[in-house]
C-alpha positions in Angstrom: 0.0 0.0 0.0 2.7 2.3 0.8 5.1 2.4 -2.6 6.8 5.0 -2.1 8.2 7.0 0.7 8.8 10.1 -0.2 8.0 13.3 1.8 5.2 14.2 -0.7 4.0 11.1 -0.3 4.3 10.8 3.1 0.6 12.6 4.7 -1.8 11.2 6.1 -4.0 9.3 2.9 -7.7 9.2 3.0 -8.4 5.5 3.6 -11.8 4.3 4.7 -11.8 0.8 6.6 -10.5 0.2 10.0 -8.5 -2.7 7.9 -7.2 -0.2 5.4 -5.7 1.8 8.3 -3.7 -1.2 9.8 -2.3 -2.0 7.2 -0.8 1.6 6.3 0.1 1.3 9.8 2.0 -1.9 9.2 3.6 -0.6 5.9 4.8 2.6 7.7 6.8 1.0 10.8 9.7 -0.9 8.5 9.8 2.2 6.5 10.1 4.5 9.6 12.7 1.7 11.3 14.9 1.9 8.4 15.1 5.6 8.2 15.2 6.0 11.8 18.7 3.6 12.1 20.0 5.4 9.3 20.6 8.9 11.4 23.8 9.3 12.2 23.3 12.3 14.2 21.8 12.7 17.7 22.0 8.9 18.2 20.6 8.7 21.7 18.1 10.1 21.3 17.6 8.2 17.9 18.0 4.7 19.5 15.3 5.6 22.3 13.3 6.4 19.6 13.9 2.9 17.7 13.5 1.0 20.9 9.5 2.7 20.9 9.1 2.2 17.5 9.9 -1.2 17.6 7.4 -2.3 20.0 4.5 -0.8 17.7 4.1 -3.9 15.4 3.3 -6.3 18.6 0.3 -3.8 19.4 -0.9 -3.3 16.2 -1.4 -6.8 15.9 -3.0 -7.2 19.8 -5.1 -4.4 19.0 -6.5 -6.0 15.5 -7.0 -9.5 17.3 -10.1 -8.0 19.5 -13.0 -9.3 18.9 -14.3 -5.4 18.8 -11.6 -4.0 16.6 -13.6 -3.1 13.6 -16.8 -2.7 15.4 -16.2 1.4 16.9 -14.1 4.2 15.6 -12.0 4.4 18.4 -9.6 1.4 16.6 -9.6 3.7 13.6 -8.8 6.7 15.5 -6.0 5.5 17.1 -4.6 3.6 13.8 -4.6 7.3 12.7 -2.8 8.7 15.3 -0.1 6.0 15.3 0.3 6.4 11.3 0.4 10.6 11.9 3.5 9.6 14.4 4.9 7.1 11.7 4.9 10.1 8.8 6.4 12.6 11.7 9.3 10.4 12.5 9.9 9.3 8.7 9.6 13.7 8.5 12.5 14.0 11.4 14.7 11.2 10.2 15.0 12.9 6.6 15.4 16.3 8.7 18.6 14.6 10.3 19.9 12.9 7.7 20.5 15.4 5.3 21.1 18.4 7.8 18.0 20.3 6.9 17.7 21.1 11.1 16.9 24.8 11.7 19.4 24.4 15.0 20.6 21.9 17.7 17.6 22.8 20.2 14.7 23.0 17.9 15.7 19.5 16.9 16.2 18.1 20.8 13.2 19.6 21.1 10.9 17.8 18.1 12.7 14.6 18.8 11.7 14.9 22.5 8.4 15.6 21.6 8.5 12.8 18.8 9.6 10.2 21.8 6.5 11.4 23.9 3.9 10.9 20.9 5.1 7.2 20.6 5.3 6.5 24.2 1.5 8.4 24.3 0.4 6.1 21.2 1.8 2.6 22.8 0.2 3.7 26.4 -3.2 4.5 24.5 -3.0 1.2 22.6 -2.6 -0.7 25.7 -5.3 0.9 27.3 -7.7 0.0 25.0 -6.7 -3.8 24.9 -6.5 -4.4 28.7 -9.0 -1.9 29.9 -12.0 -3.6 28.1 -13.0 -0.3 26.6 -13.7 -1.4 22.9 -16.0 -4.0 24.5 -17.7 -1.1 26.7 -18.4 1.2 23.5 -19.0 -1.8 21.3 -21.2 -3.6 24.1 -23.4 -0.1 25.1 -24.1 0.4 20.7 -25.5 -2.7 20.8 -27.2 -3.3 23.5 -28.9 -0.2 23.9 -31.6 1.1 22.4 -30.7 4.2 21.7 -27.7 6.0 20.5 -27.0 8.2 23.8 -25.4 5.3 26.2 -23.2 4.7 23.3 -22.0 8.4 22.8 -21.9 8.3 26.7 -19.2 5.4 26.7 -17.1 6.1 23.8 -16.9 9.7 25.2 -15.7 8.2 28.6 -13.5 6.3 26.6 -11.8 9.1 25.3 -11.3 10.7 28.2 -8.7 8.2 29.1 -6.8 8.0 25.7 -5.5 10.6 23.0 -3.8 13.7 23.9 -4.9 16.7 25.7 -7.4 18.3 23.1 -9.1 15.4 22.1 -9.9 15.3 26.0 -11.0 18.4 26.2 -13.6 17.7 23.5 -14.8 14.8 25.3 -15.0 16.7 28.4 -16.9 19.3 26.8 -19.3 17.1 25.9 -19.4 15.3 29.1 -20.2 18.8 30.9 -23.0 19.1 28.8 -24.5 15.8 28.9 -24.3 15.9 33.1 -25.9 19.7 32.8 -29.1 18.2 30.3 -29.0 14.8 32.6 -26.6 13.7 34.9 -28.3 10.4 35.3 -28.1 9.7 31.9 -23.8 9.3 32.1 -23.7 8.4 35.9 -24.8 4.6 35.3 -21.9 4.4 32.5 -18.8 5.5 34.9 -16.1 3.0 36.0 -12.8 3.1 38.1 -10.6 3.8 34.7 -13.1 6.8 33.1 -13.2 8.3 36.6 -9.3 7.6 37.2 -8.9 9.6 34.2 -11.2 12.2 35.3 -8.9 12.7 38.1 -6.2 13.2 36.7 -7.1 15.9 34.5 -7.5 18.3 37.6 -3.7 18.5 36.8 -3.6 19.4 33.3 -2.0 22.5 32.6 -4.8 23.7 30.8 -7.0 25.8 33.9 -9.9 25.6 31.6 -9.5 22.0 31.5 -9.1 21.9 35.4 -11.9 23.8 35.5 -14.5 21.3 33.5 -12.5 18.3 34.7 -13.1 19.5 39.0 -17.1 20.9 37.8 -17.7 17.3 36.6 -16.2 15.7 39.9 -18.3 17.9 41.6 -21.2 16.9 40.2 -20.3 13.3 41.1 -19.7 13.9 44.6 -23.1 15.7 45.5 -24.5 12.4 44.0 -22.8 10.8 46.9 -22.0 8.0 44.8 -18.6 7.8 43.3 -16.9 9.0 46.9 -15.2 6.6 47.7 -13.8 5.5 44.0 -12.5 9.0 43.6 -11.2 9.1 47.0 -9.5 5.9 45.8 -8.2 7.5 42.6 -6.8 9.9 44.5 -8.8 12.7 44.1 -8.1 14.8 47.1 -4.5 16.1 46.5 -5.3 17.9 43.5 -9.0 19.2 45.1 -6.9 20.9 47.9 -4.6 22.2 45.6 -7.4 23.7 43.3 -8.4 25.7 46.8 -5.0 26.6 46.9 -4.3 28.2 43.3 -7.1 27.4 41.5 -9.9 30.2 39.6 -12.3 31.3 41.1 -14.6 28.2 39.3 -11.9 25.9 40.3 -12.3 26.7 44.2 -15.6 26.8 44.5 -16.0 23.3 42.8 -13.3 21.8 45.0 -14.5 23.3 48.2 -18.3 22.0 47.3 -16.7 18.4 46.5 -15.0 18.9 49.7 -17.6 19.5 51.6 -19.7 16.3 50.3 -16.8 14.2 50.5 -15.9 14.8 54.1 -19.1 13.9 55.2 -17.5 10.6 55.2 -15.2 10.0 58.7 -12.8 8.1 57.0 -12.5 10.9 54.4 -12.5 13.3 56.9 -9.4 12.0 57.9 -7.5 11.9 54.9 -8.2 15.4 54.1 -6.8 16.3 57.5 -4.2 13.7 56.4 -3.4 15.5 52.9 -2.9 19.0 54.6 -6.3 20.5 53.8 -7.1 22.0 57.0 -4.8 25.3 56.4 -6.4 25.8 52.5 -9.7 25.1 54.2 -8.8 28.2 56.6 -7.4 30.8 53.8 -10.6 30.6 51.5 -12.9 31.1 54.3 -11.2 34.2 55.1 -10.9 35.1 51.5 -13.1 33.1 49.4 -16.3 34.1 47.6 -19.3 33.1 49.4 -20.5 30.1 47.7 -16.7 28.5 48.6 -16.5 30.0 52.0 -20.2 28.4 53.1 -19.0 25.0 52.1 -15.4 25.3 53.5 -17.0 26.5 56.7 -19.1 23.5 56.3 -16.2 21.1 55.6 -14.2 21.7 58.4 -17.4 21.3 61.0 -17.9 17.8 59.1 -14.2 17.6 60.2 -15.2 18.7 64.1 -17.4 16.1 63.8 -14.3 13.7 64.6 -13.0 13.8 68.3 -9.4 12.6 67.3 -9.1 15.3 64.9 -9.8 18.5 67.4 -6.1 18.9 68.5 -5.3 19.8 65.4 -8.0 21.6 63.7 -6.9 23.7 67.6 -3.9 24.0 66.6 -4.3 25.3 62.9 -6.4 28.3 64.3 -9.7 26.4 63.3 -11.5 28.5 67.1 -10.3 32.1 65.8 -11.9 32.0 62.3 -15.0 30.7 63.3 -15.8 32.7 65.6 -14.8 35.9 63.2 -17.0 34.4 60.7 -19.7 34.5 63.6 -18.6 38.3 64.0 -18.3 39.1 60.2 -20.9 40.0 57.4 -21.4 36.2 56.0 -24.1 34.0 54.9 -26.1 33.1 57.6 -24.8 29.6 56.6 -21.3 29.7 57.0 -21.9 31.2 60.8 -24.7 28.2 61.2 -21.6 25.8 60.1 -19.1 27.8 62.4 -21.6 27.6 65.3 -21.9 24.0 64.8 -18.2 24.0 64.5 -17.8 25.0 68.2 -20.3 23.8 69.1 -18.5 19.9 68.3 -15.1 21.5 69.1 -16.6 22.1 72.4 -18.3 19.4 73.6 -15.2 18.0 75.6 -12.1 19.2 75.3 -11.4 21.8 78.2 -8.6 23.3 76.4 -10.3 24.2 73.1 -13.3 25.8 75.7 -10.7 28.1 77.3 -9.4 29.2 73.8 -13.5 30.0 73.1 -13.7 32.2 76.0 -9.9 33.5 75.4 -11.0 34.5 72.3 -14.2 36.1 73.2 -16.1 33.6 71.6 -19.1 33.4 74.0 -19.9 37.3 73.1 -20.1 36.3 69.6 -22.1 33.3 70.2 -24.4 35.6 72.1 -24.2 38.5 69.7 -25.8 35.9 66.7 -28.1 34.6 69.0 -30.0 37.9 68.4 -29.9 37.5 64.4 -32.7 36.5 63.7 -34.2 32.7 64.7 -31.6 31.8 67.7 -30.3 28.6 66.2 -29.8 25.0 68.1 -26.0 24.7 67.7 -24.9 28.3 69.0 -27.1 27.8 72.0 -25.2 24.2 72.4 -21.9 25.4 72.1 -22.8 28.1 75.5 -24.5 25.5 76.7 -21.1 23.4 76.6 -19.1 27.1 78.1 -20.6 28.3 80.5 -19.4 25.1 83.1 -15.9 27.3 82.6 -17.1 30.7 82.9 -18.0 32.4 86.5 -21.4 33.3 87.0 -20.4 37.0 87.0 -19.2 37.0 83.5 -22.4 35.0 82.4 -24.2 37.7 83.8 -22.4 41.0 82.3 -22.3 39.6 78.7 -26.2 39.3 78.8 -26.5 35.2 78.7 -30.2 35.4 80.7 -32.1 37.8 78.5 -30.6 35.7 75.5 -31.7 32.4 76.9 -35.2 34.0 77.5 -35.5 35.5 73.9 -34.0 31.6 72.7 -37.5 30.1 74.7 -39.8 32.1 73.7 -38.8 32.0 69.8 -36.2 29.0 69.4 -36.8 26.0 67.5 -37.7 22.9 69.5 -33.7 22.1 69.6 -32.8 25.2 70.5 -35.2 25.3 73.2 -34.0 22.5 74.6 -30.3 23.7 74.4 -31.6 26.6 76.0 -33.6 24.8 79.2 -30.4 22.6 79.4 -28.2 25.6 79.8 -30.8 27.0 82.3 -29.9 24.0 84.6 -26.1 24.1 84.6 -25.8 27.6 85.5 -28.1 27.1 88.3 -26.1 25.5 90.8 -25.7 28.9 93.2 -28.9 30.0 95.3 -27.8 33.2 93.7 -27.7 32.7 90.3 -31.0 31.2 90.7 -32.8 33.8 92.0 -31.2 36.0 89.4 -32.7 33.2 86.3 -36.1 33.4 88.5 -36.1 37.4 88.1 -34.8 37.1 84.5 -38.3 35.8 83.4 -37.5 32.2 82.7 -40.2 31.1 84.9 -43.0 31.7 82.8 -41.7 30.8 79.6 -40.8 27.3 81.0 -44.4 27.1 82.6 -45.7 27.7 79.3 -43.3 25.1 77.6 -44.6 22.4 79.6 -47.6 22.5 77.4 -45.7 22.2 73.7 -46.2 18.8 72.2 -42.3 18.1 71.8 -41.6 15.3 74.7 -38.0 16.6 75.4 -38.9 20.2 76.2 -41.5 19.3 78.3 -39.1 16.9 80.3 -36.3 19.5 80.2 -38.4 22.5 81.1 -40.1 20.5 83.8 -36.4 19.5 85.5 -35.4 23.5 85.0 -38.5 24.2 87.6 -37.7 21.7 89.8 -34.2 22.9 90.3 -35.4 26.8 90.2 -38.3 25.9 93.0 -35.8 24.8 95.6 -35.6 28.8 95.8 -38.8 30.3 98.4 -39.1 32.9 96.1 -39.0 31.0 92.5 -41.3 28.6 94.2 -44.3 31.3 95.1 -44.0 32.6 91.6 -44.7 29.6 90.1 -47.7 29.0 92.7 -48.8 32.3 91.1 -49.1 31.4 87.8 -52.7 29.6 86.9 -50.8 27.4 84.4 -48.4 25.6 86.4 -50.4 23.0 88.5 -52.6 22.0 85.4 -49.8 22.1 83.1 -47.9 19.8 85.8 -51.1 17.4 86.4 -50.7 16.8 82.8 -47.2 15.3 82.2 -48.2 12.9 85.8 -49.1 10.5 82.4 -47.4 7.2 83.6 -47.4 6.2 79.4 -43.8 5.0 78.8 -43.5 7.8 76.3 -44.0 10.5 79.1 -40.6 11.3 80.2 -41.1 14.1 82.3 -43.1 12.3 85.2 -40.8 12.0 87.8 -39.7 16.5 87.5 -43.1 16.6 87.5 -43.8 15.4 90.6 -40.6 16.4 92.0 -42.2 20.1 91.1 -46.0 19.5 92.5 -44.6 18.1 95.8 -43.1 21.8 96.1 -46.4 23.1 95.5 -48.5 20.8 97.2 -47.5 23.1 101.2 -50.2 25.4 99.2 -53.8 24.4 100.1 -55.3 26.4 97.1 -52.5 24.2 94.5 -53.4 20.7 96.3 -57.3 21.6 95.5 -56.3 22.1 91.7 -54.3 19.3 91.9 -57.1 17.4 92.7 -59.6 18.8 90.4 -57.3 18.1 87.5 -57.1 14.3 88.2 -53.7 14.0 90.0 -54.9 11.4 92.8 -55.6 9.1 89.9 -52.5 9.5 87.7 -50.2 9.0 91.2 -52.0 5.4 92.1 -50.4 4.3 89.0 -47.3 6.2 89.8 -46.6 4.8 93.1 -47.1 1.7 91.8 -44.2 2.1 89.3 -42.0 3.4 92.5 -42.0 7.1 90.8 -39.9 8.5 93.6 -42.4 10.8 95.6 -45.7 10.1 93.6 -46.0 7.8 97.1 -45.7 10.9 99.6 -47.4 13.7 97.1 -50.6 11.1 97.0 -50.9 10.6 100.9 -50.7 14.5 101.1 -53.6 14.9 98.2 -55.7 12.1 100.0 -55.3 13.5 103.6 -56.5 16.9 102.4 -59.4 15.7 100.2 -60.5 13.8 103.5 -60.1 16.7 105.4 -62.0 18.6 103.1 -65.0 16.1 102.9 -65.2 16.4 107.2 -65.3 19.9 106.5 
């Protein structure tokens, strides 16, 4: 097929068949062999060149023994590219021979580059043999019904073979396709397509980096492909996009970020690959889109005990409580709450560097922002053990919790109530929570339908009644005793029974409570508490029956 060698003759010909193209291919190599061993000039170079060139016949003839090799165009395709590389060396080898180089470097230079196109064009040959990607495209054309899953495949394909433009094309169209449909490509992804996914976030092309990290981005909020990707090594280059990367490039990583460490073992590797510090930097500099899901990353990253000494240590405490202080979503300083609020939940240290740091007026100061939300009031709840009661009370903690009851969600209520009980542990700090206006806020919550405020706001009153004065304001209040009656429910489901009581015994010195008491059924529902050893249902019911006789001889 290939008569004569000559430069003229030597472009690329415009055969048809997938046959026709393997056998220029096979015509070429001797041709290009010869010429190639007759250079005497830049011989090393030269006999690296030989050494690739020789190994092309044994592929050609692997690649034309699959049972798919005429059935796609990706054979074809790559027959061409291996014949272009054939005409190019034949091209250098005349060049050398008969001094026709336009200087030393240039030629250094094209021979380097010719080395990398064979070692490119035996790598892409072998892929396609031992990957099983002709009988993926070849499979998906005929066993779908229609013509996307093939397109899908053979784009897939290409993403792992050719050089960098032909990638680009397929990535192009990949983008695309996920933008129209993602589950239309997601059922056709493997180890090798996504492999080769990953390692285009390192191409020096940023617009490649760019498509390559938006399509991994995609595939992590599926949830996935995490752990295949994590396999393939994905993380490295992801931090290093938040490093350098556009302004596309880091808000893609930090979102992939954010879904992958969701995951505690991931967690730990990106801790593991140095992510913490380029985690830091774009939420102090990073548009908000990246800065809500960095934020968000490293409290997925709180979430892991073993990992707080050194998310301390990085200065993880400082930035989020400025993000609490500074102009951000109301997201990122949800995520930073939560942050502290699991940085917090143990570790005396990290609490002191909160309160160094002035954290719990921030905490406070967003407690105000609209809705109070559950995790800041968690994370004072977790303080204020370490603070004195004197510096509770000038940075304006009651009037907070109060506002928190009366408009916090059922979680934050309860955060709330809880941090009602630690701090009252001095007579004095009582009575200042019983004139703060706590008292009827948790009367009232003893009536919501949420099981754990009722049992939590019940145990507050308790431990706020063993104060004379707390205790004759909540005889005051025409909502107490009923509201109290009520959770004397022995169902297994009640879990407030016990404060309950604890709280009507308290009451119960007052003839005029004992009377309601009665009226409201509380005789009853403490028969069936004493049974069940409810610790003073016994006593409260001897002191309801000896009044109701006493009332009857009256």
């Amino acid at each position: 097929m290939v008569e004569d060698h000559n430069k003229e003759n030597r472009v690329m010909v415009d055969l048809q068949s997938t046959e026709e193209w393997l056998a220029y291919a096979n015509d070429l190599v001797p041709v290009a062999l010869d010429k190639a061993r007759q250079v005497k000039g830049f011989q090393g170079r030269w006999k690296i060149i030989i050494s690739k060139l020789e190994q092309i016949p044994t592929r050609l003839s692997d690649l034309s023994s699959h049972p798919c090799f005429t059935k796609n165009t990706l054979c074809k395709e790559q027959l061409q590219a291996i014949s272009k590389t054939l005409n190019e060396s034949l091209e250098l080898a005349d060049k050398c021979s008969k001094d026709k180089q336009e200087g030393k470097l240039q030629m250094q230079s094209d021979l380097d580059a010719l080395s990398g196109k064979i070692d490119l064009n035996l790598r892409d040959c072998g892929l396609l043999i031992k990957t099983g990607i002709l009988g993926e495209v070849a499979s998906s054309g005929v066993e779908s019904t229609s013509q996307g899953s093939s397109n899908i495949t053979e784009l897939l394909a290409r993403l792992q073979i050719g050089h960098l433009e032909a990638k680009h094309k397929a990535l192009d169209n990949l983008v695309e396709l996920m933008r129209e449909d993602e589950k239309t490509v997601l059922p056709f992804l493997g180890r090798s397509s996504l492999s080769a996914l990953v390692q285009l976030l390192t191409a020096t092309s940023p617009t490649i980096r760019e498509k390559a990290v938006t399509l991994i981005c995609t595939l992590a909020e599926s949830g996935s492909y995490n752990s295949l990707l994590v396999s393939e090594g994905v993380l490295p280059p992801l931090i290093r996009l938040l490093e350098s990367g556009s302004s596309v490039g880091r808000e893609k990583s930090a979102i992939s970020l954010q879904r992958l460490s969701m995951s505690g073992e991931i967690a730990r590797l990106i801790v593991g690959h140095g992510g913490v510090q380029p985690l830091i930097e774009v939420c102090c500099t990073g548009d908000s889109v990246s800065q809500a899901s960095t934020t968000c990353t490293l409290k997925n990253l709180s979430v892991i005990p073993e990992l707080h000494p050194t998310l301390a240590e990085e200065g993880v405490v400082r930035i989020m409580i400025s993000l609490l202080d500074s102009e951000v979503l109301l997201a990122s300083k949800e995520y930073a709450a939560e942050c502290l609020q699991n940085l917090t939940l143990s570790n005396e240290d990290i609490k002191q560097s909160v309160i160094t740091e002035g954290g719990i007026r921030s905490l406070l100061a967003y407690l105000d922002i609209g809705l109070p939300q559950e995790p800041a009031v968690r994370t004072v709840r977790n303080l204020v053990g370490s603070i004195s009661a004197e510096t509770l009370i000038s940075v304006g903690l009651l009037p907070r919790l109060v506002h928190v009851l009366k408009t916090g969600s059922t979680g934050a209520q309860t955060a709330a109530i809880g941090t009602v009980c630690r701090i009252c542990e001095s007579v004095e700090m009582k009575k200042l929570v019983g004139e703060s206006g706590c008292i009827p806020v948790l009367i009232k919550l003893l009536e919501v339908k949420a099981k754990e405020v009722r049992e939590v706001a019940a145990q507050a009153l308790g431990s706020l009644m063993t104060l004379g004065c707390n205790a004759r304001e909540v005889k005051q209040d025409a909502r107490s005793v009923p509201n109290l009656v009520q959770l004397l429910d022995p169902s297994a489901q009640n879990t407030a029974k016990k404060y309950a009581v604890g709280c009507l015994v308290v009451l119960s010195s007052s003839k005029k409570c004992r009377k309601v008491m009665i009226s409201y059924g509380a005789i009853g529902y403490l028969k069936k508490l004493t049974e069940m050893d409810i610790i003073g249902s016994k006593k409260l019911l001897e002191t309801l029956q000896r009044g109701k006789f006493r009332s009857l001889l009256g």
